[in-house]
C-alpha atoms as one frame of an Amber mdcrd trajectory, in Angstrom:
protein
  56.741-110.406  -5.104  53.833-108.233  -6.273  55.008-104.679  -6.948  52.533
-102.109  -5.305  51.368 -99.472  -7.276  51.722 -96.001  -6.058  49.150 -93.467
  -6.300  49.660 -89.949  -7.398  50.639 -87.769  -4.565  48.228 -84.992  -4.479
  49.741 -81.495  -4.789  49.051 -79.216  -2.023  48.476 -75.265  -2.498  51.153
 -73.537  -0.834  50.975 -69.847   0.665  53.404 -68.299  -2.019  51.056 -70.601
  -4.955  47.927 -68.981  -3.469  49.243 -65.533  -2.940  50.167 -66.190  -6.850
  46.678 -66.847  -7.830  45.350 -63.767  -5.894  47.644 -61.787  -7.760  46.014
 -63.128 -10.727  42.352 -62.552 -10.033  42.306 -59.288  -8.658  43.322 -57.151
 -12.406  39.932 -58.958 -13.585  37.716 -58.174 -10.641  38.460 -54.923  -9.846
  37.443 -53.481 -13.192  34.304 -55.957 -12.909  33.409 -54.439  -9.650  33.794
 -50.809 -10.563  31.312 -51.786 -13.920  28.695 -53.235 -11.704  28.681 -49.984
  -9.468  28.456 -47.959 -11.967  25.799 -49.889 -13.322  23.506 -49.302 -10.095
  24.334 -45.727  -9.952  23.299 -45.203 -13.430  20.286 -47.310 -12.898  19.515
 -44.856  -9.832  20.144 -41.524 -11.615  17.806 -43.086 -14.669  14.716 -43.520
 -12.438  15.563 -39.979 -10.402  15.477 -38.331 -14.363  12.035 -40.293 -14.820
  10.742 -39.041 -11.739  11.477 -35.258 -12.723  10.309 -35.846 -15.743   6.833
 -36.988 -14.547   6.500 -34.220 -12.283   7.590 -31.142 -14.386   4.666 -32.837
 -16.948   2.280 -33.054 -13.995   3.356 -29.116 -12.971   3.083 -28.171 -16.528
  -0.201 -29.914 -16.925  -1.231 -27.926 -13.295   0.225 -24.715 -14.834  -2.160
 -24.970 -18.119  -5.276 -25.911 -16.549  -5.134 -23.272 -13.923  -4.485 -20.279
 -17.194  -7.353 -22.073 -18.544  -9.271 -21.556 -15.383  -7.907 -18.147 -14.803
  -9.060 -16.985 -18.385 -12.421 -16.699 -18.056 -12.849 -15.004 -14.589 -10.764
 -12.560 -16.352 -12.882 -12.344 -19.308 -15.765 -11.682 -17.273 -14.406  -9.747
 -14.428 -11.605  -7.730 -15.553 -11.403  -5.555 -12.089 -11.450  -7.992  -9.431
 -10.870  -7.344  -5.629  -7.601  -7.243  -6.094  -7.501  -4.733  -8.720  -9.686
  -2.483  -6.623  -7.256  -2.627  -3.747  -4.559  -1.925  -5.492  -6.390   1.129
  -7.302  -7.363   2.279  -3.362  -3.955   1.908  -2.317  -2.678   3.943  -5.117
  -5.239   6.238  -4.471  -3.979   6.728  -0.762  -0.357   7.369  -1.963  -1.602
   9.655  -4.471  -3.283  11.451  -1.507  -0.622  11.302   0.847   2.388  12.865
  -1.583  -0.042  15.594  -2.391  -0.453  16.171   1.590   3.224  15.905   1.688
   3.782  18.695  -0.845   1.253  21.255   0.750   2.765  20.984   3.760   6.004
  22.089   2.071   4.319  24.406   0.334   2.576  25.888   3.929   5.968  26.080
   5.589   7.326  27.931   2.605   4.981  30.118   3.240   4.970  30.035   7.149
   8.785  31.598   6.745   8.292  33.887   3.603   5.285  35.127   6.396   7.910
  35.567   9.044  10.674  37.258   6.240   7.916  40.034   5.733   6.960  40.156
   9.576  10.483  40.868  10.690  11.097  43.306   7.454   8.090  45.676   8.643
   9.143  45.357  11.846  12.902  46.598  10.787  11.675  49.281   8.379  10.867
  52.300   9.604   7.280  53.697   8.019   5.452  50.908   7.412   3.539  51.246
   4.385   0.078  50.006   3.988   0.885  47.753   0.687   3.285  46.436   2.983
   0.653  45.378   5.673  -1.763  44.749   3.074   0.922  42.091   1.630   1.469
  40.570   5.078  -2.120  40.301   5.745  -2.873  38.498   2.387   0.209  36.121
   3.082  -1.247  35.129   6.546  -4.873  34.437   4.752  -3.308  32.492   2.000
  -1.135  30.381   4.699  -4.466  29.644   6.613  -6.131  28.800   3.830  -3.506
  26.196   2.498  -3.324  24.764   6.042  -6.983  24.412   6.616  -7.338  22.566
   3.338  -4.165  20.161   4.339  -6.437  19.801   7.783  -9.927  18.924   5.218
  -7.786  16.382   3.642  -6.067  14.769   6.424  -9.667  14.138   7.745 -11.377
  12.934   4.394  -8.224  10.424   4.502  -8.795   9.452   7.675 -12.125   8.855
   7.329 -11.802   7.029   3.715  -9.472   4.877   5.922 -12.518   4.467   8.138
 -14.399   3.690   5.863 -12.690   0.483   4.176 -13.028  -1.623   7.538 -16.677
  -0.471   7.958 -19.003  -1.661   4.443 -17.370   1.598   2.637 -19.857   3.800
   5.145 -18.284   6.997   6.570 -18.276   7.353  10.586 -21.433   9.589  11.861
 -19.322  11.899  14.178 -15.087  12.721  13.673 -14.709  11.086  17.005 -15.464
   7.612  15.970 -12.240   7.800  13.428 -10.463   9.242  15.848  -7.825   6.050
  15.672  -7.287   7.119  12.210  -6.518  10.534  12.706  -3.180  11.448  13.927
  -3.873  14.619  16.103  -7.061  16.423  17.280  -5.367  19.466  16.077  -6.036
  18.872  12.989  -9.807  19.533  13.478  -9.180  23.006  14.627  -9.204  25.548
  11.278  -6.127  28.047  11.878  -8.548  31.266  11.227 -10.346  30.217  14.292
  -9.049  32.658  17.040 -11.781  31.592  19.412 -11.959  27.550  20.107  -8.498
  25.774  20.964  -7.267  22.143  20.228  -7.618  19.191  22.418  -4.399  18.144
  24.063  -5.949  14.208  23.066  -9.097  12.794  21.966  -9.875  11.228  25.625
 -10.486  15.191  26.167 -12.358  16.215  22.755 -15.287  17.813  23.009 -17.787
  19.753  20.080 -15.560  23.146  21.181 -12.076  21.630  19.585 -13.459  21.074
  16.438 -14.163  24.211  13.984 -15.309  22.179  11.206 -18.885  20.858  10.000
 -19.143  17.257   9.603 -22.290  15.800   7.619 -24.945  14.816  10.171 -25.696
  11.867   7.623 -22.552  10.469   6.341 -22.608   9.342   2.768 -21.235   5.999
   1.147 -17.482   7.477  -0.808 -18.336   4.972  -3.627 -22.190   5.695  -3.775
 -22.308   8.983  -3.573 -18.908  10.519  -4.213 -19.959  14.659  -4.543 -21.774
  14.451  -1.472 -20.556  17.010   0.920 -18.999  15.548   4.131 -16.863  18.060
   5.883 -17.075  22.170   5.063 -14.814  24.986   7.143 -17.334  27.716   8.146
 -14.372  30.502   7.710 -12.781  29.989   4.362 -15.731  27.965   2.449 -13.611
  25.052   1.781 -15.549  21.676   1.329 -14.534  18.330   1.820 -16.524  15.324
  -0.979 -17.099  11.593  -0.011 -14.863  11.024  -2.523 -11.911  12.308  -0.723
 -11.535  15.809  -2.851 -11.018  18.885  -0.831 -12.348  22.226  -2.843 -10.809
  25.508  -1.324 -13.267  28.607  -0.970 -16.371  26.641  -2.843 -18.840  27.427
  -0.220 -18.427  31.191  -0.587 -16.995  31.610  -4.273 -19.463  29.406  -6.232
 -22.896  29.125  -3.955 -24.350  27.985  -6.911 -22.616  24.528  -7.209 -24.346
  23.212  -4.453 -27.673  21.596  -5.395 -29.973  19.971  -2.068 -31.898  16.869
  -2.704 -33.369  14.348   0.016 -31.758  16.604   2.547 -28.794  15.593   1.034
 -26.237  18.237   0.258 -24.110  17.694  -3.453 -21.260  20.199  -5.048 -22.652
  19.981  -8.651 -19.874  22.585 -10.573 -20.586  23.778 -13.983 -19.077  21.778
 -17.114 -16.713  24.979 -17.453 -15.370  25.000 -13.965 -14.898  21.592 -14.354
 -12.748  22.062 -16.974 -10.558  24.354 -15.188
């Protein structure tokens, strides 16, 4: 009787020898798994640094040529536009806190004017010092006031005058955008012509001053006269100055030539 031969049972995983296994694994693949993500996020954050690095070299490289570019414009050109425009701008604020400050300075006087009216009206016997003070307040209060009006208009018309090829308007009604009241044009020691209530009413009788009948150029021909007051003497330049009493005090600053009228002052009163 032949004896049969048995064969090896095979052994068959069961649930709790699998679970066992698992158990086993996972301490050696987590820590492998966390490596290989930190792997790619390194690998990520290397090429973002290479990136920056290439572009702050291309910016610095930018950066270089354009102060090597910049360099000799400036060498050859050391005002550009830009410098000009700022020096006009300045110029204009210059102007404008000097306006500012006369007018303080004319309603100062407007009320030290109205102390001493009111004080000879109060006192009884009005001595003629007295009126002879009043009367030389009231002049010196026009005259301050027509010269804030002279340079209210040579701003304006400087203004003007940058949107037009530096040429200055060849009547005060073509600036008349720039100018913030017609009232302006009437001198306060004019008792006889009155101020338009607007410009769409102007006419030659609200204006007491002279305006040149050929404008000049404010950069070509800066003493040029452009504007003069026919009471107090005071001229306006093309350069935007406004000299009080000229006309009458100093006749002999004022040289003709071409038809073209230029305040030439002495090198002493220019010194002054």
């Amino acid at each position: 009787m032949n004896a049969r031969i048995r064969k090896p049972r095979e052994s068959v995983a069961t649930p709790a020898v699998v679970a066992g296994r698992r158990r086993w694994w996972w301490p050696v693949l987590i820590p492998a798994g966390l490596m290989l993500c930190c792997m790619v996020v390194v690998g990520i954050q290397q090429r973002q640094i290479a990136a920056l690095n290439a572009s702050i070299a291309t910016l610095r490289e930018d950066a270089q040529q354009t102060v090597q570019e910049r360099l000799p414009l400036e060498t050859m050109e050391p005002e550009d536009s830009r410098t000009v425009a700022g020096d006009e701008i300045k110029l204009l604020r210059e102007t404008a806190l000097q306006l500012k400050a006369e007018v303080t300075e004319l309603a100062r006087l407007k009320q030290q004017n109205e102390e001493m009216r009111v004080r000879l009206a109060t006192t009884p016997g009005n001595s003629t010092e007295e009126g002879l003070a009043l009367a030389t307040a009231k002049e010196r209060a026009q005259a301050i006031q027509c010269v804030n009006h002279l340079k209210q208009v040579g701003l304006a018309a400087r203004i003007w005058a940058g949107d037009n090829e530096d040429r200055y308007p060849k009547d005060i009604v073509t600036m008349s955008n720039e100018l913030s009241t017609p009232r302006i044009l009437i001198c306060p020691a004019d008792g006889e012509r009155r101020p338009a209530t607007d410009f769409a009413s102007f006419t030659a009788a609200n204006v007491s001053y002279e305006w040149s009948s050929d404008p000049p150029a404010s950069e070509i021909e800066p003493a040029r006269v452009l504007t003069r007051c026919p009471f107090h003497g005071t001229v306006g330049l093309a350069d935007g100055s406004v000299h009080l009493g000229a006309a009458k005090e100093h006749p002999e600053w004022f040289v003709q030539r071409d038809g073209k009228l230029f305040m030439e002052r002495s090198p002493a009163a220019q010194e002054r």
